[in-house]
C-alpha positions as a Markdown table, in Angstrom:
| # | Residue | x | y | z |
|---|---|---|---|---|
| 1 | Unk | 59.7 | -10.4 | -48.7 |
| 2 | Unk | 61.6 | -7.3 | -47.9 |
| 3 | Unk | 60.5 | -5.9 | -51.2 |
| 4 | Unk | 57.2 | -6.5 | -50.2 |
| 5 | Unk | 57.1 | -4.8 | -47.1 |
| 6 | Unk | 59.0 | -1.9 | -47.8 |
| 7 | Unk | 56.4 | -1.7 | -51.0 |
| 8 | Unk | 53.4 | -2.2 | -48.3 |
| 9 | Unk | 54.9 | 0.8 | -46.1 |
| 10 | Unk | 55.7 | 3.1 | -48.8 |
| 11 | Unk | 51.6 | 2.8 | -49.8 |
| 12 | Unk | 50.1 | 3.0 | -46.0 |
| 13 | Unk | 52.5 | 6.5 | -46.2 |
| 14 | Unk | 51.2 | 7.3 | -49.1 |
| 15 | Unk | 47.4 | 6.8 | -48.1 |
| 16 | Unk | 48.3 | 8.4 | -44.6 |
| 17 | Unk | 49.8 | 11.6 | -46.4 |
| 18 | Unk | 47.2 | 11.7 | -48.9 |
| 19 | Unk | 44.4 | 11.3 | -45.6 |
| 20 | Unk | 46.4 | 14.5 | -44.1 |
| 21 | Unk | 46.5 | 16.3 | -47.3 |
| 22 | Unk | 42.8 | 16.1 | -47.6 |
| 23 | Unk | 41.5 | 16.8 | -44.8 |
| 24 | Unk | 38.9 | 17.9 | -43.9 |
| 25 | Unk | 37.2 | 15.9 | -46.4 |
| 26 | Unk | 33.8 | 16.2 | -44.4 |
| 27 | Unk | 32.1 | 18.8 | -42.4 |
| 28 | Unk | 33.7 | 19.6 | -39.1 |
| 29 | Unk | 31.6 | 20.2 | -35.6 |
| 30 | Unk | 32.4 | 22.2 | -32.9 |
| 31 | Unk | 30.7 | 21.9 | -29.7 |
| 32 | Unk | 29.6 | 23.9 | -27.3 |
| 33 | Unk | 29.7 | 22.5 | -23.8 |
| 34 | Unk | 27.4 | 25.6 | -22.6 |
| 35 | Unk | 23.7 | 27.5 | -23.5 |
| 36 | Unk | 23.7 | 29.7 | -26.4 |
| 37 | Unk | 24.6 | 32.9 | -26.1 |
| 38 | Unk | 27.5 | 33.2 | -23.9 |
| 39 | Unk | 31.1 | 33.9 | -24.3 |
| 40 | Unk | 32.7 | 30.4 | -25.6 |
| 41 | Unk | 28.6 | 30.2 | -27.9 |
| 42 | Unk | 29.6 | 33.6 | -29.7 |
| 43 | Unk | 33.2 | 32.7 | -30.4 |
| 44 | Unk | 32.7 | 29.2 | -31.7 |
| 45 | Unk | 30.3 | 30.5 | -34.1 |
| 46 | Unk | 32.0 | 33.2 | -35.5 |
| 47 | Unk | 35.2 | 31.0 | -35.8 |
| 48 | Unk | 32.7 | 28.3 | -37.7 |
| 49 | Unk | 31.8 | 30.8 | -40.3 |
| 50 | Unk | 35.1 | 31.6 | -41.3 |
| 51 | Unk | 36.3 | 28.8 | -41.0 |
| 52 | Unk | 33.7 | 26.8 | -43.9 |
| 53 | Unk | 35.2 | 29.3 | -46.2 |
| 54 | Unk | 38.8 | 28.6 | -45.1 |
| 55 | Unk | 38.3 | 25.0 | -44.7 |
| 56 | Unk | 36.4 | 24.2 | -47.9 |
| 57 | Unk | 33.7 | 22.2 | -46.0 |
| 58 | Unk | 31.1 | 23.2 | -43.5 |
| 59 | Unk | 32.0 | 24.0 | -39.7 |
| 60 | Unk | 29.0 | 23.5 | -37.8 |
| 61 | Unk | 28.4 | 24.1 | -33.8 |
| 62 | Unk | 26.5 | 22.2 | -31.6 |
| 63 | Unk | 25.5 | 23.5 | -28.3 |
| 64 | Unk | 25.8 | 20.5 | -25.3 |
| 65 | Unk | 25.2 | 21.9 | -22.0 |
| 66 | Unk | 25.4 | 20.0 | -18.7 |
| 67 | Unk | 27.2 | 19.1 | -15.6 |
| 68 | Unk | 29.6 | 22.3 | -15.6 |
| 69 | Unk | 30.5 | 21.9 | -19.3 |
| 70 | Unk | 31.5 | 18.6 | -18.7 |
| 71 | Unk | 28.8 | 16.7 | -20.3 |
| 72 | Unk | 30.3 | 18.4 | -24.1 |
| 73 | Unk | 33.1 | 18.4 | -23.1 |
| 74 | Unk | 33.4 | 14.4 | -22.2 |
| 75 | Unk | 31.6 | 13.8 | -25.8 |
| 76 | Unk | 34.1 | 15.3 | -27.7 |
| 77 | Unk | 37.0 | 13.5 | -25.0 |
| 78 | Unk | 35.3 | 10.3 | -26.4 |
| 79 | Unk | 34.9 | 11.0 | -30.3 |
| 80 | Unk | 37.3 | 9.8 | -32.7 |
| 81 | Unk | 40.8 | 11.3 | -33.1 |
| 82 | Unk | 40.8 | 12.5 | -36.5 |
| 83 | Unk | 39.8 | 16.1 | -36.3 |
| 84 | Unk | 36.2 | 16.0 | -37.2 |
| 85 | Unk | 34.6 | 16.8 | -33.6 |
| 86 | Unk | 36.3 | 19.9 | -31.5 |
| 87 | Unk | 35.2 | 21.7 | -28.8 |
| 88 | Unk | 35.1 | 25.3 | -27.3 |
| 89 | Unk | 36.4 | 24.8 | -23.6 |
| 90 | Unk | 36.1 | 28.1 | -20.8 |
| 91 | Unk | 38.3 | 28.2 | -18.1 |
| 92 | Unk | 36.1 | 25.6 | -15.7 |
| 93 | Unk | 38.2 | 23.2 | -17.9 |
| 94 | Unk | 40.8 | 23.9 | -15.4 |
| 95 | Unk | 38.5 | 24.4 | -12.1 |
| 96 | Unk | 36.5 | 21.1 | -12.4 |
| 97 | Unk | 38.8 | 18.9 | -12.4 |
| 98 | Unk | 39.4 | 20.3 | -8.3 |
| 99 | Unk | 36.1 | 20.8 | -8.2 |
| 100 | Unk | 34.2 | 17.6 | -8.9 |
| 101 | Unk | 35.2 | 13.6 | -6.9 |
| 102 | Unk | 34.5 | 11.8 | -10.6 |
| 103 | Unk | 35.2 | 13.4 | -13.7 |
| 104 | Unk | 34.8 | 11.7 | -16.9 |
| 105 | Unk | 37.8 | 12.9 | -18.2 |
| 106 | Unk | 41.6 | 14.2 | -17.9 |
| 107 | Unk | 41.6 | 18.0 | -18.7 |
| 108 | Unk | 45.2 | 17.6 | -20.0 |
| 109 | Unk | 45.7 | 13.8 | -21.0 |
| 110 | Unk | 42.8 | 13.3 | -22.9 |
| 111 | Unk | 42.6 | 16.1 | -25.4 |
| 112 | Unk | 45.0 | 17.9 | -27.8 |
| 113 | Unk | 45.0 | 21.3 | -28.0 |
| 114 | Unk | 44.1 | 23.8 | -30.9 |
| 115 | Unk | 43.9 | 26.9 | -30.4 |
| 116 | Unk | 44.1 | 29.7 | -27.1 |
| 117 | Unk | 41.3 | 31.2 | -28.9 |
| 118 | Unk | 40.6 | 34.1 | -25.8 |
| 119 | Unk | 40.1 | 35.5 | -22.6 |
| 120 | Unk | 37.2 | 37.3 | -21.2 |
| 121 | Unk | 38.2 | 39.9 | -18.4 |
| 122 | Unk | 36.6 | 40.2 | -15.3 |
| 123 | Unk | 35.5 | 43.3 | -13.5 |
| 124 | Unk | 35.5 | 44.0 | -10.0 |
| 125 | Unk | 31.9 | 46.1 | -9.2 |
| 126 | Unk | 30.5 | 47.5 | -5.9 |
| 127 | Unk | 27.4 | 48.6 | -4.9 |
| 128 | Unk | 27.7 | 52.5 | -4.2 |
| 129 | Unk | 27.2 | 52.0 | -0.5 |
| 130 | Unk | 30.7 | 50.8 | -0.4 |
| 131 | Unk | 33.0 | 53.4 | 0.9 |
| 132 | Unk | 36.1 | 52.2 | -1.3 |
| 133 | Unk | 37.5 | 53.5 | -4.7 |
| 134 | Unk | 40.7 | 51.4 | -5.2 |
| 135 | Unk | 42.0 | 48.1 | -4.5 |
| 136 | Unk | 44.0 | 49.2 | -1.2 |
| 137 | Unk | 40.4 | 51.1 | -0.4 |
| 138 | Unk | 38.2 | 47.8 | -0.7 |
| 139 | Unk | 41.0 | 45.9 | 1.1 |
| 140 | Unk | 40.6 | 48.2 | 4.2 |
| 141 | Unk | 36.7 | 48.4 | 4.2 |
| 142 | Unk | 36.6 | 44.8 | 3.5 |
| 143 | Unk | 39.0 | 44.0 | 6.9 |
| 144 | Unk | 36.7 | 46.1 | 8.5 |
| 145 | Unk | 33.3 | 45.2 | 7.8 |
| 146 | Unk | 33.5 | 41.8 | 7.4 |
| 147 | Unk | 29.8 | 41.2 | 8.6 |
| 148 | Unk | 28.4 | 43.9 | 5.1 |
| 149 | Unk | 31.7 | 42.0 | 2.7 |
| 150 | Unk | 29.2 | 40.0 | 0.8 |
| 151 | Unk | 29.6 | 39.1 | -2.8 |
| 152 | Unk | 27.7 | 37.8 | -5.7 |
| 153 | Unk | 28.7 | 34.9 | -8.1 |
| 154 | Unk | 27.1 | 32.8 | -10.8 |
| 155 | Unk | 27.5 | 30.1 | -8.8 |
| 156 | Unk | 29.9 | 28.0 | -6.5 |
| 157 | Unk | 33.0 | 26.5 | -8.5 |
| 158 | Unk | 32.3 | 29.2 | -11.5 |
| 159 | Unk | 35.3 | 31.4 | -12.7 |
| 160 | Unk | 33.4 | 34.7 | -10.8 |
| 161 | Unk | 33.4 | 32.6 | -7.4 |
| 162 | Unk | 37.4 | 31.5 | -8.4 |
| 163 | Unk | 38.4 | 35.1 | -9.0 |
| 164 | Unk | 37.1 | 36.1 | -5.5 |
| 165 | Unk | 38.5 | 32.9 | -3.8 |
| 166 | Unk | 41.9 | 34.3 | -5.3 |
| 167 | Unk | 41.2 | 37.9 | -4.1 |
| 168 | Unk | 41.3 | 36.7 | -0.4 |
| 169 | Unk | 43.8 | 34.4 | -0.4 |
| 170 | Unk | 46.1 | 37.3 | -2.0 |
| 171 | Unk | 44.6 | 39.8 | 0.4 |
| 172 | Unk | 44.3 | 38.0 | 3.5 |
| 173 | Unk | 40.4 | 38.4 | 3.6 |
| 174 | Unk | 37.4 | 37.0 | 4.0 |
| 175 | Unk | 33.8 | 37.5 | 2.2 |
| 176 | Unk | 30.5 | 35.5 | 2.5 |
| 177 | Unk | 30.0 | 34.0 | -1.0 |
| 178 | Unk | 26.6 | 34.0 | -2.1 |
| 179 | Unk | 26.1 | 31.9 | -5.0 |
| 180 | Unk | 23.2 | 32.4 | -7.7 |
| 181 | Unk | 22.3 | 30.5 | -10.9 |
| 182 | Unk | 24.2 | 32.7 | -13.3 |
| 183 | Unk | 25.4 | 36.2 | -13.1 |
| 184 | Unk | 22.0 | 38.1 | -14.5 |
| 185 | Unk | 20.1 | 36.4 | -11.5 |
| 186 | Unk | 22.6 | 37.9 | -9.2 |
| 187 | Unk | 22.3 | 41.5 | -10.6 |
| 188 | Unk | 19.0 | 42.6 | -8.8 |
| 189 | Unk | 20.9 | 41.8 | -5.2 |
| 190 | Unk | 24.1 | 44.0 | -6.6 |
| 191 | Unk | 21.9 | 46.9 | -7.4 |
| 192 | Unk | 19.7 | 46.9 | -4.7 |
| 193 | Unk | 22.6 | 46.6 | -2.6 |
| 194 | Unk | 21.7 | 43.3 | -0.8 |
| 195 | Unk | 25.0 | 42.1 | -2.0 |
| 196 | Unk | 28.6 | 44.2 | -1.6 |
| 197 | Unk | 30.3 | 43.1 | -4.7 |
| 198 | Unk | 30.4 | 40.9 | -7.7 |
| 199 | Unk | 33.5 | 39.7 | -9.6 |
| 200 | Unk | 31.5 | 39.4 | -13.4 |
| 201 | Unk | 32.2 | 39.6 | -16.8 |
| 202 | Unk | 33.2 | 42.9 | -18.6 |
| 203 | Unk | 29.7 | 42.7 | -21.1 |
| 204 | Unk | 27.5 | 41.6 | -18.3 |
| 205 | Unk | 27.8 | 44.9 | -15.9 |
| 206 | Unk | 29.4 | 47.1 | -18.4 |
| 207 | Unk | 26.2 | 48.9 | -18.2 |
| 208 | Unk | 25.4 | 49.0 | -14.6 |
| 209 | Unk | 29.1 | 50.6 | -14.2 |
| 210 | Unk | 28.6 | 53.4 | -17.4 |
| 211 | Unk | 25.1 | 53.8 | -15.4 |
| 212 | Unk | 26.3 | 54.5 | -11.7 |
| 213 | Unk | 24.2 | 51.7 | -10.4 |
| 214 | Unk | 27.1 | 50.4 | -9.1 |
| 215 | Unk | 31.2 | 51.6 | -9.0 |
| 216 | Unk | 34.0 | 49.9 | -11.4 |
| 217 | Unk | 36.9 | 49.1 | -8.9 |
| 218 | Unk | 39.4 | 47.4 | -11.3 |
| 219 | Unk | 39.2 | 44.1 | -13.7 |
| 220 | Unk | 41.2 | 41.2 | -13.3 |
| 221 | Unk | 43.6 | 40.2 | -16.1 |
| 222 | Unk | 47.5 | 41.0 | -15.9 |
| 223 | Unk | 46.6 | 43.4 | -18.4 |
| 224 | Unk | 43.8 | 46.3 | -19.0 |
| 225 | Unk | 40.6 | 45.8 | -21.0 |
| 226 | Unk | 40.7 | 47.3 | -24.4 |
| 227 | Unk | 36.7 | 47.7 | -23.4 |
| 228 | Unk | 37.0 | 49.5 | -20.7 |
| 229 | Unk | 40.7 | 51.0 | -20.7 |
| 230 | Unk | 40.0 | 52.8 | -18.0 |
| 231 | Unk | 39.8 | 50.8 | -15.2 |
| 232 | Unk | 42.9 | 49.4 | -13.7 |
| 233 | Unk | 44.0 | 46.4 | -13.0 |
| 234 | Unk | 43.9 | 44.8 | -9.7 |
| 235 | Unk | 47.6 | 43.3 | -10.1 |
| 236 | Unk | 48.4 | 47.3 | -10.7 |
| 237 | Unk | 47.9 | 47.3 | -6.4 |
| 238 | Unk | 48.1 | 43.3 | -6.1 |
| 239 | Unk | 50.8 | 42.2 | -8.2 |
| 240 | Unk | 50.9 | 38.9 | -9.8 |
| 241 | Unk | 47.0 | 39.2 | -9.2 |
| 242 | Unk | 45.6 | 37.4 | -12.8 |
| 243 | Unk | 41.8 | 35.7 | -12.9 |
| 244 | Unk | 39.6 | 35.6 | -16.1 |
| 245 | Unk | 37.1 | 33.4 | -18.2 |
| 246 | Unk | 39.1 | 32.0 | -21.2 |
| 247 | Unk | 39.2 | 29.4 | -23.2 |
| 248 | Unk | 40.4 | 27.2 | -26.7 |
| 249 | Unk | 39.7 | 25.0 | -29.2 |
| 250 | Unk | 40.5 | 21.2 | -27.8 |
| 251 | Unk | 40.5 | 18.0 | -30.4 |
| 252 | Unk | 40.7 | 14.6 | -28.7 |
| 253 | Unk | 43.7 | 13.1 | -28.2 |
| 254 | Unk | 45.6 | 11.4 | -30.6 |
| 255 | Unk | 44.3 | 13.7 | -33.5 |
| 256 | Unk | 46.9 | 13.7 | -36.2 |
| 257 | Unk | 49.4 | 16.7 | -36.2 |
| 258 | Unk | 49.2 | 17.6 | -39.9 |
| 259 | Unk | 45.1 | 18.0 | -39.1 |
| 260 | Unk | 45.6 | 20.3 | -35.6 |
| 261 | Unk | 48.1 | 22.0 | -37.5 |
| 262 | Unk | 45.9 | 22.9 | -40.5 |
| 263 | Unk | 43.2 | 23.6 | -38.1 |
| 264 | Unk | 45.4 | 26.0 | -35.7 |
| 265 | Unk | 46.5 | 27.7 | -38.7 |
| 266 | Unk | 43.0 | 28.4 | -40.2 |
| 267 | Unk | 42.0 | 29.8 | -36.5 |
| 268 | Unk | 45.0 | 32.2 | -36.0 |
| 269 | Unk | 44.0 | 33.4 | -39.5 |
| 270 | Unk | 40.0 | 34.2 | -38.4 |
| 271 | Unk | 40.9 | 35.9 | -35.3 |
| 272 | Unk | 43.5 | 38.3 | -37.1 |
| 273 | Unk | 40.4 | 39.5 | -39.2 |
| 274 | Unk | 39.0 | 43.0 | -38.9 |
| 275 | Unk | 34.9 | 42.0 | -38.6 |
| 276 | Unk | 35.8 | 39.2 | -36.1 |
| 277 | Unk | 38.3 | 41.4 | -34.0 |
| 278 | Unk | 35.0 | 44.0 | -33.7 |
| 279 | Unk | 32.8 | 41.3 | -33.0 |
| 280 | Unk | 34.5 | 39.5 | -30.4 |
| 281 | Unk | 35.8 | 42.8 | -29.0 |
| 282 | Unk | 32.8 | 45.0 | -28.7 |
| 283 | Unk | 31.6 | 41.9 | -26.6 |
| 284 | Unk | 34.4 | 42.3 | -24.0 |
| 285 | Unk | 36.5 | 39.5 | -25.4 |
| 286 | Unk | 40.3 | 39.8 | -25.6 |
| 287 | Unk | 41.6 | 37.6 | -28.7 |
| 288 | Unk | 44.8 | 35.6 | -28.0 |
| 289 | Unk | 45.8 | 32.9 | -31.1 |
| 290 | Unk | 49.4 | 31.5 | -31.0 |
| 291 | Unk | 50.3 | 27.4 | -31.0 |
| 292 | Unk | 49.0 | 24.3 | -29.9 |
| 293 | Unk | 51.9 | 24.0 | -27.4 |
| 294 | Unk | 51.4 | 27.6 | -26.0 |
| 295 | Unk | 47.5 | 27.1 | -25.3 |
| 296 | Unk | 48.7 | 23.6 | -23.9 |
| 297 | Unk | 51.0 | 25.4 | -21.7 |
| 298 | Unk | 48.4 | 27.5 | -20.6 |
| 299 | Unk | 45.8 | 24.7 | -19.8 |
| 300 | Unk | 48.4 | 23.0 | -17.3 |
| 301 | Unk | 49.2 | 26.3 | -15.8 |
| 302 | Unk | 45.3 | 27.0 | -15.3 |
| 303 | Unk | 45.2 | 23.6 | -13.9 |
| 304 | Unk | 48.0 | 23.7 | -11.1 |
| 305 | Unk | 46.7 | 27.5 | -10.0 |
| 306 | Unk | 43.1 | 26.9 | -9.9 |
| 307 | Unk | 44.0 | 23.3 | -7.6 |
| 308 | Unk | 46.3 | 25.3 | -5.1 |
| 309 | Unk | 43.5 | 28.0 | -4.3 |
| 310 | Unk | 41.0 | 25.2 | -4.2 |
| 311 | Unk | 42.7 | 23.5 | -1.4 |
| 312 | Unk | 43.6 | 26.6 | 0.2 |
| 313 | Unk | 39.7 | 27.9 | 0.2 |
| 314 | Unk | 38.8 | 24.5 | 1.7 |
| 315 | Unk | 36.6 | 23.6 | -1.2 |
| 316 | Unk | 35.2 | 20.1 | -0.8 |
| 317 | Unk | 34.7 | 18.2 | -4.8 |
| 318 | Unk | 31.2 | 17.5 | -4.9 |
């Protein structure tokens, strides 16, 4: 009998190691919790196309918008472990969970992670009317002209609204928010000067900056924009000061090891190369890479910051 069950284990390992060995043995899909055409849409399918050739069988993406990307997002939560369905999260991965009374799903808990695939830098514009040049600058003229301190977002609980809530908690100020349905529909406000200020992504108001329609102040990662090296930082006058878009791949969880270890490698590999560098680059994006446990680390760091300035804006979950 003991024969026969250490027989019985040695071929479940064997099948088990053979599983890992081949995998994948079937196309793999990546989805998109968002539109096309966006940040996390452009990334997953230039990862997808290098990674069929890496891979050996077809990468495919699969665009599920809905409910704040969690609709996607709560698919892939709830596919089977075994490395066939991924998906592409942004940083409301970290938001929603403060941000919503019933999610579907654990950000953390119910998902391994992949790959920190990015970040996406945000910039800090003004409409010229704004008598301020600098961080200190737009501090002052924001304490005193609270009533014309108006800014733009693409909407309440969206990483451009976060990155302001985290401006005033850091500067002891206080803006009217005034949320639109995406960024572009805010623009026309901006430029006619309706609205102050916007907190947006790098490729959205690049233009309107190069332009003069409205002033660059500073963007909003720890680090400067290989895009647009020329702007500061805001944590260069408010230190510590860190807010962007980013995001990863996420399996669910339970996914085998050997499979987001295969998969993590093949991702590092596709963002080291020169025509997806350019890509992703000349679009404002900041490749990252590194482990599964360093992009995890990241996810539960986004988590606790994001819930603190919740709380302290007085956000109610919807």
């Amino acid at each position: 009998m003991k024969m026969l069950l250490i027989a019985a284990a040695v071929v479940v390992f064997g099948i088990n190691d053979a599983a890992a060995q081949s995998y994948p043995s079937r196309p793999v899909k990546i989805v998109v919790p968002a539109t096309p055409g966006g940040a996390i849409d452009l990334i997953a399918r230039t990862l997808a196309e290098k990674l069929t050739a890496s891979l050996g069988q077809p990468v495919v993406v699969e665009n599920k918008p809905g409910a704040s990307n969690n609709l996607g997002t709560d698919f892939v939560a709830k596919s089977p472990p075994d490395g066939y369905t991924l998906v592409i999260v942004a940083s409301s991965h970290a938001t929603n969970k403060h941000l919503f009374k019933q999610m579907p799903f654990d950000p953390i808990k119910d998902f391994e992670p992949v790959a920190y695939t990015h970040v996406v830098p945000l910039l800090l514009a003004v409409h010229p009317s704004v008598q301020a040049k600098t961080v200190p600058e737009l501090v002052s003229w924001i304490k005193a002209n609270p009533d014309k301190a108006i800014y733009a977002s693409s909407g309440p609980g969206s990483s451009l609204h976060m990155a302001a809530e985290l401006f005033m908690s850091m500067t002891g100020t206080k803006m009217q928010h005034v949320p639109y349905k995406g960024s572009s529909a805010a623009h026309p406000d901006l430029l006619a000067g309706r609205t102050a200020m916007i907190f947006d992504t790098i490729t959205a108001v690049r233009g309107h900056v190069k332009s003069g329609a409205v002033r660059g102040i500073a963007v909003t990662t720890a680090k400067r924009s290989s895009a647009m090296p020329e702007l500061p930082t805001i944590a260069e006058s408010l230190p510590d000061y860190d807010a962007s878009t980013w995001g990863g791949i996420l399996a669910p969880a339970g996914t085998p090891k050997d499979a987001v270890a295969k998969l993590n490698a093949a991702i590092n590999t596709a963002l080291k190369l020169e025509d997806v560098r350019n890509r992703l680059m000349g679009a404002g994006i900041e490749i990252q890479g590194g482990t599964p446990e360093a992009f995890a680390e990241v996810i539960r760091i986004e988590v606790d910051k994001w819930g603190r300035i919740v709380k302290a804006a007085g956000i109610q979950p919807e």
